[in-house]
C-alpha positions as CSV (number, residue, x, y, z in Angstrom):
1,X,89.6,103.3,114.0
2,X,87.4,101.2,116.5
3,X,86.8,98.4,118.2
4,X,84.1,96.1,116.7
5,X,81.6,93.8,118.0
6,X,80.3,91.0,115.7
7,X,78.5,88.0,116.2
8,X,79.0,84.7,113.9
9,X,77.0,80.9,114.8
10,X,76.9,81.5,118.9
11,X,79.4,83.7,119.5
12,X,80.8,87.2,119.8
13,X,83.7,88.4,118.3
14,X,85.8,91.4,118.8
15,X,87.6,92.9,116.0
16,X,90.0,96.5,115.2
17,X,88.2,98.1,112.3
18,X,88.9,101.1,110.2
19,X,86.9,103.0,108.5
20,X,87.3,104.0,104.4
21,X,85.4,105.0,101.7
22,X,85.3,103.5,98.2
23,X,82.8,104.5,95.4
24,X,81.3,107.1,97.5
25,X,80.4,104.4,100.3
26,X,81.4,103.9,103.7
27,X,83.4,100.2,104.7
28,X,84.9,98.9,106.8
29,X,88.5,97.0,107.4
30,X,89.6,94.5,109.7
31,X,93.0,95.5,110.9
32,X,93.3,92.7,113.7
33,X,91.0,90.1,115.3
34,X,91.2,90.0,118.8
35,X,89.2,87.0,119.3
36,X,86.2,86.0,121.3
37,X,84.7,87.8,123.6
38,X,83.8,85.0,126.2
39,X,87.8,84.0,125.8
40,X,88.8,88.0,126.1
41,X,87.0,88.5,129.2
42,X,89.2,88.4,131.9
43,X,92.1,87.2,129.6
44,X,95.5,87.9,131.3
45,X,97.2,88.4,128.4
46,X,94.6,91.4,127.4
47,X,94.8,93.1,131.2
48,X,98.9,92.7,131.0
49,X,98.8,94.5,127.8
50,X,97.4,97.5,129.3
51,X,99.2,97.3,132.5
52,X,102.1,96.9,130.5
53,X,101.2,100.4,128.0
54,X,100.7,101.8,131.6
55,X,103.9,101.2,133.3
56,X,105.8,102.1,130.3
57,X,104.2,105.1,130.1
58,X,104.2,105.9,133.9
59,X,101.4,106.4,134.7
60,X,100.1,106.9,138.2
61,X,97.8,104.2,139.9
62,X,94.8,105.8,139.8
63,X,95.3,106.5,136.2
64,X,95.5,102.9,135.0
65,X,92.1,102.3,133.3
66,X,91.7,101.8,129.7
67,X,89.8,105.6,129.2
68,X,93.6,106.5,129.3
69,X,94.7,104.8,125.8
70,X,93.8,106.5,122.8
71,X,92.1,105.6,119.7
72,X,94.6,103.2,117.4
73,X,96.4,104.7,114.4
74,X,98.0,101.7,112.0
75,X,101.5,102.8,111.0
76,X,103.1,100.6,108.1
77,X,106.9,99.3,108.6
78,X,107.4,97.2,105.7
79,X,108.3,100.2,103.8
80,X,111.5,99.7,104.9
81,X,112.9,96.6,103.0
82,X,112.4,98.5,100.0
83,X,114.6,101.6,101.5
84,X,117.1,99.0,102.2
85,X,117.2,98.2,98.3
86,X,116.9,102.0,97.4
87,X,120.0,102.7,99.4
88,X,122.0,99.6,98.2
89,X,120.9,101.1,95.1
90,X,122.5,104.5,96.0
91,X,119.5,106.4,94.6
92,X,119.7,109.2,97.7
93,X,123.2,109.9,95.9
94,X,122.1,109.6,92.5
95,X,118.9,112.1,93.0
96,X,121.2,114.6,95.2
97,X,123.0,114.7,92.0
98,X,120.4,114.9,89.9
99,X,118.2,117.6,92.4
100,X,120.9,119.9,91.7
101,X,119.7,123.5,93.9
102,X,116.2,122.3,94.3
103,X,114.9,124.0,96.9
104,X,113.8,120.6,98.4
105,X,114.7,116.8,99.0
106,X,114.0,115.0,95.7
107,X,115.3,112.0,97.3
108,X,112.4,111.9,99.8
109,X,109.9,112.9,97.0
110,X,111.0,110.1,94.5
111,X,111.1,107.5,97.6
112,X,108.0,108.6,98.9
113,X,106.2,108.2,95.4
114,X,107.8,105.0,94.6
115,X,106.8,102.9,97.4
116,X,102.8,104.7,97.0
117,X,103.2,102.7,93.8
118,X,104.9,99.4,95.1
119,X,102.8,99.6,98.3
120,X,99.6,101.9,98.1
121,X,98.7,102.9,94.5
122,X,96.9,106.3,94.3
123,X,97.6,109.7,92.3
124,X,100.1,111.9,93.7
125,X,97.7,113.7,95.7
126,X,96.8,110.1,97.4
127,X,99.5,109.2,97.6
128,X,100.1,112.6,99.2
129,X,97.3,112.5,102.0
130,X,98.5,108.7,103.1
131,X,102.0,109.6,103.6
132,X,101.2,109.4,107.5
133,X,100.6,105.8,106.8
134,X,103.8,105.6,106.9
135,X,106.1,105.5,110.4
136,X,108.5,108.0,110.4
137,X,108.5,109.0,107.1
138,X,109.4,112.1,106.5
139,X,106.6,114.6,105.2
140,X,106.6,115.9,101.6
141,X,104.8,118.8,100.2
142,X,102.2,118.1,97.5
143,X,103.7,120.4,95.3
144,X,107.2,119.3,95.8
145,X,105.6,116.0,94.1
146,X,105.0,117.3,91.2
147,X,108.2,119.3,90.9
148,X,110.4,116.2,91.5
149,X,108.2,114.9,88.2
150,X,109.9,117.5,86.3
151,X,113.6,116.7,87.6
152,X,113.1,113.3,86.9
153,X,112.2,113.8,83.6
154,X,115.3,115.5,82.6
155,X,117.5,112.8,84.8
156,X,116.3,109.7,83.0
157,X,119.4,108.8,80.7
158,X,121.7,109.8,84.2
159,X,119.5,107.7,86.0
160,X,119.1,104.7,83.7
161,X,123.1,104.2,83.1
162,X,124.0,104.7,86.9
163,X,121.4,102.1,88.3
164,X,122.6,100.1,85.1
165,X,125.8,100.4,85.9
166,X,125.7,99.4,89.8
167,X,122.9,96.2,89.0
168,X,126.1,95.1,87.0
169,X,128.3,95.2,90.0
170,X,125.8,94.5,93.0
171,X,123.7,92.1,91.3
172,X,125.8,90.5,88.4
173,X,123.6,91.3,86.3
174,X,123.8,89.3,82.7
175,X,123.1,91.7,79.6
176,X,124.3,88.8,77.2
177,X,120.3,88.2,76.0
178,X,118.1,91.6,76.1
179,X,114.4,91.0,75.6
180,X,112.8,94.1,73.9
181,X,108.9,94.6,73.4
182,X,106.2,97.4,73.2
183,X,103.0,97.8,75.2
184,X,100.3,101.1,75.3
185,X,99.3,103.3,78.4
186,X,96.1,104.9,77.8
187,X,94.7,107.9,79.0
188,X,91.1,108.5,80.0
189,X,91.0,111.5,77.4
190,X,90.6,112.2,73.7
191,X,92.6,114.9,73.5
192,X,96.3,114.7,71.6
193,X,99.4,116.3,71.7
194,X,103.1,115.3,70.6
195,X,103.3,112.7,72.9
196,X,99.7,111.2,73.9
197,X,97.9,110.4,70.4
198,X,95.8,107.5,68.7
199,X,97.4,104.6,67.9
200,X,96.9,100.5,67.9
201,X,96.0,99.8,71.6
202,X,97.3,96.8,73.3
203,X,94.5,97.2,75.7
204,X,91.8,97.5,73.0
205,X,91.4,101.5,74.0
206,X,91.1,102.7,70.5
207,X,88.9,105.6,71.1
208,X,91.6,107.3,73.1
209,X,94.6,108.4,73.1
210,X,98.2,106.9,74.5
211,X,101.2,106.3,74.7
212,X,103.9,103.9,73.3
213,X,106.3,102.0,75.4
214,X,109.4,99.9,74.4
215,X,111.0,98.1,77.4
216,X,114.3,95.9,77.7
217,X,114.8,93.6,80.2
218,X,117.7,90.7,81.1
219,X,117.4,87.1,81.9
220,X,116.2,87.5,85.5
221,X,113.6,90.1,84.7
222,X,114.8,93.0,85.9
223,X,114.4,96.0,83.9
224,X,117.3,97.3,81.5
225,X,116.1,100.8,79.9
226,X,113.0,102.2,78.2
227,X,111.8,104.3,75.8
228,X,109.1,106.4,75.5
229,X,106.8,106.9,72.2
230,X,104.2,109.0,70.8
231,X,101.0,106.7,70.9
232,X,100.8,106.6,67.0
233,X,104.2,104.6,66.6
234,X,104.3,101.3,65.3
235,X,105.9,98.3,67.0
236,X,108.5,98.3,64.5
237,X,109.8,101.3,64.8
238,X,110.4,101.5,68.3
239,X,113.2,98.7,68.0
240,X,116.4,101.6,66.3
241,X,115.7,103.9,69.6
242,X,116.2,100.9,71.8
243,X,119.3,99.7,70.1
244,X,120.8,103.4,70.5
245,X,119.9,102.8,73.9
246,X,121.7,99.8,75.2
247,X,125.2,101.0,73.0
248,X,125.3,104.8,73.4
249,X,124.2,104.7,76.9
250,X,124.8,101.8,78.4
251,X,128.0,100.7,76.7
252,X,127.0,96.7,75.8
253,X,128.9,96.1,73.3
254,X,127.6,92.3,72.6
255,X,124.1,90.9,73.6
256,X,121.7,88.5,71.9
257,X,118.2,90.5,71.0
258,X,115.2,88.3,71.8
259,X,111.6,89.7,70.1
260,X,108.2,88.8,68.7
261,X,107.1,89.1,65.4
262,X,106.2,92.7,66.0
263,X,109.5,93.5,65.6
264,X,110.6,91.8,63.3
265,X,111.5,93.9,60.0
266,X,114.7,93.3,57.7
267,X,115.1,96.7,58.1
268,X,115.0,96.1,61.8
269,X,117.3,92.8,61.8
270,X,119.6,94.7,60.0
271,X,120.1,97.3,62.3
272,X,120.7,95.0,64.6
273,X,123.1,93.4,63.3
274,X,125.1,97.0,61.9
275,X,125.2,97.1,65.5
276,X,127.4,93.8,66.1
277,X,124.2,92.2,67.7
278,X,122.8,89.0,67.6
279,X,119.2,88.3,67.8
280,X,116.4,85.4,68.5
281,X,113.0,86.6,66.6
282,X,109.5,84.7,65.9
283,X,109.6,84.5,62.2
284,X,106.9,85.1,59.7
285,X,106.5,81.5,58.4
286,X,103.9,82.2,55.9
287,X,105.5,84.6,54.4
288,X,108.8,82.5,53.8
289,X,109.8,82.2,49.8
290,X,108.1,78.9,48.6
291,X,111.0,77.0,48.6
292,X,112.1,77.5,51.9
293,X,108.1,77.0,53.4
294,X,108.7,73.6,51.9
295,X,111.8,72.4,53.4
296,X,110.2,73.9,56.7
297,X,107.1,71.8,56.8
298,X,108.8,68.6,55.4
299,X,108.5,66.1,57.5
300,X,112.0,65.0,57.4
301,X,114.8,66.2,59.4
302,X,113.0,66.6,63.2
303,X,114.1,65.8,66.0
304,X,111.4,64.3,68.8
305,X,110.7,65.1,71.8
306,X,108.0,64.7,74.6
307,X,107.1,67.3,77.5
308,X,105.8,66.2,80.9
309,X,102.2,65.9,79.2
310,X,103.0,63.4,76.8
311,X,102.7,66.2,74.3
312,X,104.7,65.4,71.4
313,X,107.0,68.2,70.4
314,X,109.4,68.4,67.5
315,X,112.4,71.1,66.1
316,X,114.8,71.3,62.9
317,X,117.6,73.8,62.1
318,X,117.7,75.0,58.3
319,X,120.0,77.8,57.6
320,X,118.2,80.4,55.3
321,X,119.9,83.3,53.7
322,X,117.3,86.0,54.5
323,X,117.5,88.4,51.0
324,X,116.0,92.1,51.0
325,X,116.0,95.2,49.3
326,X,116.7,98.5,50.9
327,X,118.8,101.2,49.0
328,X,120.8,98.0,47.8
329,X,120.4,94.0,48.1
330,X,121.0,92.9,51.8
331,X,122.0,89.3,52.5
332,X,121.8,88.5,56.4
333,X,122.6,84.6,57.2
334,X,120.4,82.8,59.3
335,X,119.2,79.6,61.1
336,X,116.0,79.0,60.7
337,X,114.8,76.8,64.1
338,X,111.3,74.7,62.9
339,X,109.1,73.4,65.4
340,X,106.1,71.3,65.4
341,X,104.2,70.8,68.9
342,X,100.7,68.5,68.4
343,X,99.2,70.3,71.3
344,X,99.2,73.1,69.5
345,X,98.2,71.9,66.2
346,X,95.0,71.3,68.0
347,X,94.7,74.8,68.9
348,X,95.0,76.0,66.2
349,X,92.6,74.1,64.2
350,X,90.1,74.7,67.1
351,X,90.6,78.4,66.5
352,X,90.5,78.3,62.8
353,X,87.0,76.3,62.8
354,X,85.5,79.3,65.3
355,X,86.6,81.6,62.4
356,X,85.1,79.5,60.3
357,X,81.7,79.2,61.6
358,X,82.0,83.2,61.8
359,X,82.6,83.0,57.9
360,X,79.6,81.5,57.6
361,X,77.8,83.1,59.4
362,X,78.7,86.6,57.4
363,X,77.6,84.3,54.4
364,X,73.7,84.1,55.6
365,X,73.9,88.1,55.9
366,X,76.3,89.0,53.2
367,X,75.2,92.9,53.2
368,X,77.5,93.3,56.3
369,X,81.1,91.8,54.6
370,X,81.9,94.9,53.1
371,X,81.7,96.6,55.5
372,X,83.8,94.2,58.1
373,X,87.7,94.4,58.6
374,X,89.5,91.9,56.9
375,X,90.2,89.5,59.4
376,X,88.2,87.5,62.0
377,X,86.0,85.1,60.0
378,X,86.1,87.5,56.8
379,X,89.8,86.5,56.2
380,X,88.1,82.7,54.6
381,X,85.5,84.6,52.5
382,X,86.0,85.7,48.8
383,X,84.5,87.6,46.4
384,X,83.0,86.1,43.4
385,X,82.1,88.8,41.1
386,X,80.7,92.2,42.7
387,X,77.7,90.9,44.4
388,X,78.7,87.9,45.6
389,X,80.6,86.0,47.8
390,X,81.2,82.4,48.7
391,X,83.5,80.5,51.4
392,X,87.6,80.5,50.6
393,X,88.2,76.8,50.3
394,X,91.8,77.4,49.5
395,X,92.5,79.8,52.6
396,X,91.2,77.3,54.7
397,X,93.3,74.4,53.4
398,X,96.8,76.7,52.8
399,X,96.4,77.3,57.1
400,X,95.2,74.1,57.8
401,X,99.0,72.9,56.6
402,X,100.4,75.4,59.3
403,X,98.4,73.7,61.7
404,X,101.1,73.0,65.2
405,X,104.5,74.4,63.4
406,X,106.1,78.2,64.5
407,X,109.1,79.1,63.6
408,X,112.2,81.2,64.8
409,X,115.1,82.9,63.3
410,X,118.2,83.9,64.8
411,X,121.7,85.1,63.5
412,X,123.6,83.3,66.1
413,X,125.7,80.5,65.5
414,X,127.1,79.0,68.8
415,X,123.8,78.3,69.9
416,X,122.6,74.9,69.6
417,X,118.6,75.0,68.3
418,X,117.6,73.9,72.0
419,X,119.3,77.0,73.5
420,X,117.8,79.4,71.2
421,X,114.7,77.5,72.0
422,X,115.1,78.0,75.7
423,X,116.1,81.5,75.6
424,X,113.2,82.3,73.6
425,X,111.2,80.4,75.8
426,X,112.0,83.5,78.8
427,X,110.6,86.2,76.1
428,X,107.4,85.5,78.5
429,X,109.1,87.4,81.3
430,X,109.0,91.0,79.3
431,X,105.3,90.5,78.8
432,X,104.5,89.6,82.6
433,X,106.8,93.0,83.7
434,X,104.4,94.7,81.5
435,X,101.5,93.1,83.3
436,X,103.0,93.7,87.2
437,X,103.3,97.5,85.8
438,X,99.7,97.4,84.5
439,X,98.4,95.9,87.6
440,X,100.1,95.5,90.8
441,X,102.4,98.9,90.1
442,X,99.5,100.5,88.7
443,X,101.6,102.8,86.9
444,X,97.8,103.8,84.6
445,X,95.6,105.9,85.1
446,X,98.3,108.9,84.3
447,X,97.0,111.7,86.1
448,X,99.3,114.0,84.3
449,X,98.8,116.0,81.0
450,X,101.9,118.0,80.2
451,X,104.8,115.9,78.7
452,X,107.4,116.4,81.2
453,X,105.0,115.1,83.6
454,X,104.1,112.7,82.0
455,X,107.7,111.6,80.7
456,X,108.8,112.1,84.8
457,X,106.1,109.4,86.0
458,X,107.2,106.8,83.8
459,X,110.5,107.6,85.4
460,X,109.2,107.1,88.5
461,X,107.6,103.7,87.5
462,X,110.9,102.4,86.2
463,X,112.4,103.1,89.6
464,X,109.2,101.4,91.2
465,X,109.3,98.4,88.7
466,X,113.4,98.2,89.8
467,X,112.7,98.3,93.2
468,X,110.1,95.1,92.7
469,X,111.9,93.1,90.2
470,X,115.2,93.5,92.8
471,X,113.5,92.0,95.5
472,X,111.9,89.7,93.2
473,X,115.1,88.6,92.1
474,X,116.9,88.5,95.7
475,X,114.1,86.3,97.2
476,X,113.9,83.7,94.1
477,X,118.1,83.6,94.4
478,X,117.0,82.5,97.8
479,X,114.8,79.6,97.1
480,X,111.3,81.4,97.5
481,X,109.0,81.6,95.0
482,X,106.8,84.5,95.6
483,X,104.7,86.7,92.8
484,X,104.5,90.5,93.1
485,X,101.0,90.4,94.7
486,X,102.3,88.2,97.2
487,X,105.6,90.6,98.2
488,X,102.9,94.0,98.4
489,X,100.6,92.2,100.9
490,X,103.6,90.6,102.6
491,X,104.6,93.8,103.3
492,X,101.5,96.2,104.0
493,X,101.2,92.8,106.7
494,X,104.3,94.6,108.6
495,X,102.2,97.4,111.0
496,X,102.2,98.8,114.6
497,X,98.9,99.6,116.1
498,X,100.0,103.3,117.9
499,X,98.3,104.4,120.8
500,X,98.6,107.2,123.3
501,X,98.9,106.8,127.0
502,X,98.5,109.8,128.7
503,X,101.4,112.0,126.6
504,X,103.4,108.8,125.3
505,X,103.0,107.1,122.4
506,X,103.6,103.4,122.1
507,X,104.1,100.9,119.2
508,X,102.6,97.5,119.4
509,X,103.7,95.1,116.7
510,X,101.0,93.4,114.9
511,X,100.7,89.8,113.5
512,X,102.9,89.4,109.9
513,X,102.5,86.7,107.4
514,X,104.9,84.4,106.9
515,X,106.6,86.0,103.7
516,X,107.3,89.3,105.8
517,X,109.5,87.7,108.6
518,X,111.4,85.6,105.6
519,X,112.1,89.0,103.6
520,X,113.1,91.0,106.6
521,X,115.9,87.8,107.5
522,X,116.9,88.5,103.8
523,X,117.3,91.4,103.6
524,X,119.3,91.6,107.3
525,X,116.7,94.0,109.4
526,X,116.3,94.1,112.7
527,X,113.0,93.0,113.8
528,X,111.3,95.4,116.5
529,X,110.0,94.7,119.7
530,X,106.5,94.0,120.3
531,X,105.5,96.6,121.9
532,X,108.2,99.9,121.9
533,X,108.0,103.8,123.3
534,X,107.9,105.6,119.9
535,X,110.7,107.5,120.1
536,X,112.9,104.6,121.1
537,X,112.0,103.0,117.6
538,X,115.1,103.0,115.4
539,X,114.3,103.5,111.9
C-alpha cells in the first residue's frame, strides 16, 4: 500500500493505492483520494493529522516527522453489522451445540466463512489468507475450515429448525405462503458420484456435472429450508422431499404452496394436498381436456383491468375438477384463475414468428431436421412421408389462439382470483434468491469434491444467504430500498486506514457511503471515532 501521484487535465493528484493481482497481472486500487496536490501542500488539516498520530502516540519532538508513520494497512469494520444479526440469531449457541468436543471454535470458522461469502467471495483458502482484512477477527486455521464443513454437514436439519424457529419469534416471520423452486450448481468437472451427476442445467452446463437444489422461501424472501439433490433429478421430484421438510421439521401445519409449472404433477398436487396444504401453480393450459380449454379462452366471463401502461389486462375464475389416475381415480377440486394480458399476446406472437422464420429456414436445408431436437423452430415442421417435410400450418394456428392468456390453478378457496393473482405475482422473489446466491453470494465455483463437503458448503451458503436476506428484510421494514450489491459495497465502504507510529498503532476512520451510516443507526452500533489507539477500539 502506497501513496500515488497522478496527473489528470493540469493537475496533480494524490491518491492511497493498493496493490493486487488478478489474472496473473498486477493492478492497482484506489483506497482513498486525498486530493490535489497544490491544495495538500501546506494543508492544515494534513500537518494536524500527523501532529495529531504523533501526540497520541507520544512521541518525542524530535521524532515528529512523517518517516515515523508506517506504511497503511486497510482493516474492514463493516463486518460487524452482520455479527450483530448472527448473534440476534443465536448462531454462537446453536454451533457450540452443534461443535460438540471439536477441538476448535466452529463458531469462529462458520462466521469467518460466512461473511468471506457476504463480503469477499473466494475459496476457503482465500478466504483463509484475507482473514487479516478483517479488524480483530479472530484467526482460524485453514484446516479447521474445512473440518467445520463436515460438522455442518451433519447439523443442517438442527440448524435449519432452530434458526426457523427463532425468525418466527424475532422476525414474525409469515409461513402462511411457501414458495418452492429448483435451480443447478455446476462443477467445473466431468466426473460423477452419488451426489454431483449430469442432469438438465439451468445454466445451460450440460457437459458437466451438478447438483440439484430445491429451495423454500416466505413472503419477505427470506429463506425457509432446502434440499439438496443428485444433479440427475428432475424438477418434479424434488417437490415430496420439500413437503417432508416444512411438516416433519419445521412443524407448519398449514401454508399455501406457490410453484411453476415445473412442479406441477397430479402426483405432486396430490401430495400436497395429503398433506393438508394448499397450493397456487402455473397450470399447463394446453394440455387442459378440450372442453375445459374452451371455456378458458371464451371470451366471456373476464373481468378488465388496465396497468400503469395502459396495458389492458384481463382474469376469470372457472372451477375445474382436476381427474387422474394413479393406483386409483383421484379427483382434486380446483379454481382455475384465466388471464389474458395484450402486452403479452404481443410477445408471444413475436416469439412464435422467430421460430417460425427458424422453421423455414430448416426447410431450405432439410438434411439437418432429423437430426435437430424437437423444439426451437422444428416444433412447426412436419413430416410428409419419409423424405419430406413441409411447414405445420396447424401448429402454428392452434398457438397462435394461446396468444396473451396463462393460466393458474389453486386448491384454495378463500382467496379471491386477485389474491391468488398477487401472491403468485411474489413467486419472482425465489428466482432472484437464486440469482443473489449465484452472483453476489457466489456460492459456485464448489471447490469441494467429497459429499460432506460439499453438502457442508451449501450449509454454509444457507447461513450466508440468511444473514443477507435478514438485513435485506430489516432495512426494507425501514423504508430503504437497497439490492444486495448495494448492502456488500455499503459495507466493504466501512474501513480504518492502520498505521504505526513509533510502537503504537492507530485507526483512522475512512470516508463511508451513505447506505453504511444508515445500516449502522439500524442496526444500533456505535460509530467509532475518527482516529482511535488500536487497542482502545471496542469491538
Amino acid at each position: 500500500m502506497f501513496i500515488k501521484t497522478t496527473k489528470s487535465g493540469n493537475h496533480h493528484y494524490a491518491q492511497l493505492v493498493e496493490s493486487y493481482r488478478k489474472d496473473g497481472n498486477t493492478k492497482h486500487r484506489v483506497l482513498l483520494n486525498l486530493g490535489r496536490l497544490d491544495q495538500i501542500k501546506n494543508n492544515a488539516s494534513f500537518q494536524n493529522l500527523a501532529t495529531r498520530l504523533a501526540e497520541l502516540s507520544a512521541l518525542k519532538e524530535e521524532s515528529k516527522n512523517i518517516e515515523d508513520i508506517s506504511e497503511a494497512e486497510i482493516l474492514n469494520y463493516g463486518y460487524l453489522a452482520y455479527r450483530r444479526l448472527w448473534e440476534q440469531l443465536d448462531l454462537p449457541k446453536i454451533l457450540a451445540q452443534a461443535a460438540g468436543k471439536a477441538q476448535f471454535d466452529l463458531n469462529k470458522t462458520s462466521f469467518l466463512m460466512a461473511i468471506g461469502h457476504l463480503l469477499d467471495p473466494k475459496s476457503k483458502r482465500g478466504t483463509h489468507a484475507r482473514q487479516e482484512r478483517y479488524l480483530h477477527l479472530t484467526e482460524c486455521k485453514l484446516h479447521h475450515l474445512y473440518r467445520s464443513l463436515d460438522i455442518l454437514e451433519r447439523s443442517k436439519e438442527m440448524l435449519e429448525t432452530k434458526l426457523f424457529n427463532l425468525n418466527r419469534s424475532l422476525f414474525n416471520m409469515k409461513v402462511d405462503v411457501v414458495f418452492f423452486d429448483v435451480t443447478t450448481f455446476h462443477f467445473e468437472s466431468v466426473r460423477s458420484d452419488s451426489l454431483r451427476d449430469f442432469g438438465f442445467s439451468k445454466n445451460g452446463k450440460f457437459n458437466e456435472v451438478q447438483v440439484v437444489l430445491g429451495m423454500l422461501i416466505d413472503q419477505t424472501g427470506r429463506p425457509v429450508g432446502y434440499e439438496l439433490f443428485p444433479g440427475h433429478t428432475f424438477d418434479g421430484n424434488t417437490l415430496e422431499k420439500a413437503l417432508d421438510h416444512l411438516e416433519r421439521r419445521l412443524g407448519i401445519d398449514r401454508v399455501i404452496i406457490v410453484a411453476d409449472r415445473g412442479i406441477n404433477s397430479k402426483l405432486n398436487l396430490k401430495r400436497i394436498r395429503d398433506k393438508g396444504y394448499d397450493y397456487i401453480m402455473a397450470s399447463r393450459l394446453k394440455s387442459m381436456p378440450k372442453h375445459q380449454l374452451k371455456q378458458a379462452l371464451d371470451d366471456t366471463g373476464f373481468s378488465d383491468i388496465t396497468d400503469g401502461e395502459g396495458n389492458l389486462f384481463r382474469y376469470k375464475s372457472l372451477a375445474y375438477l382436476n381427474r387422474f389416475k394413479a393406483d386409483r381415480v383421484y379427483e382434486l377440486p380446483e379454481r382455475l384463475i384465466i388471464t389474458y394480458c395484450a402486452k403479452r399476446a404481443k410477445k408471444d406472437q413475436a416469439d412464435r414468428q422467430r421460430l417460425i422464420s427458424k422453421a423455414k429456414l430448416f426447410l431450405t436445408n432439410k438434411g439437418k431436421i432429423k437430426s435437430s431436437a424437437k423444439r426451437g423452430g422444428k416444433k412447426y415442421v412436419k413430416e410428409t412421408g419419409n423424405v419430406d417435410w413441409t411447414l405445420d400450418e396447424e401448429a402454428i394456428t392452434r398457438d397462435e389462439s394461446f396468444d396473451g392468456y396463462y393460466a393458474l390453478q389453486t386448491s384454495t378457496e378463500n382467496l379471491s382470483p386477485r389474491e391468488v393473482l398477487n401472491i403468485y405475482g411474489d413467486l419472482w422473489k425465489i428466482e432472484e434468491s437464486f440469482r443473489v446466491m449465484k452472483s453476489t453470494l457466489e456460492v459456485r465455483p464448489v471447490f469441494h469434491w467429497t459429499e460432506p463437503r460439499i453438502k457442508g458448503h451449501f450449509v454454509l451458503c444457507f447461513l450466508a444467504f440468511l444473514l443477507e436476506r435478514t438485513l435485506e428484510f430489516k432495512l426494507t421494514e425501514a423504508g430503504y430500498d437497497s439490492a444486495p450489491e448495494q448492502i456488500r459495497e455499503a459495507l466493504n465502504s466501512l474501513n480504518f486506514v492502520q498505521v504505526k507510529v513509533k510502537k503504537k498503532r492507530f485507526l483512522i476512520k475512512t470516508k463511508a457511503s451513505a447506505l453504511a451510516h444508515d445500516i449502522w443507526r439500524l442496526l444500533r452500533l456505535k460509530p467509532p471515532k475518527n482516529v482511535t489507539p488500536a487497542e482502545e477500539m471496542e469491538m
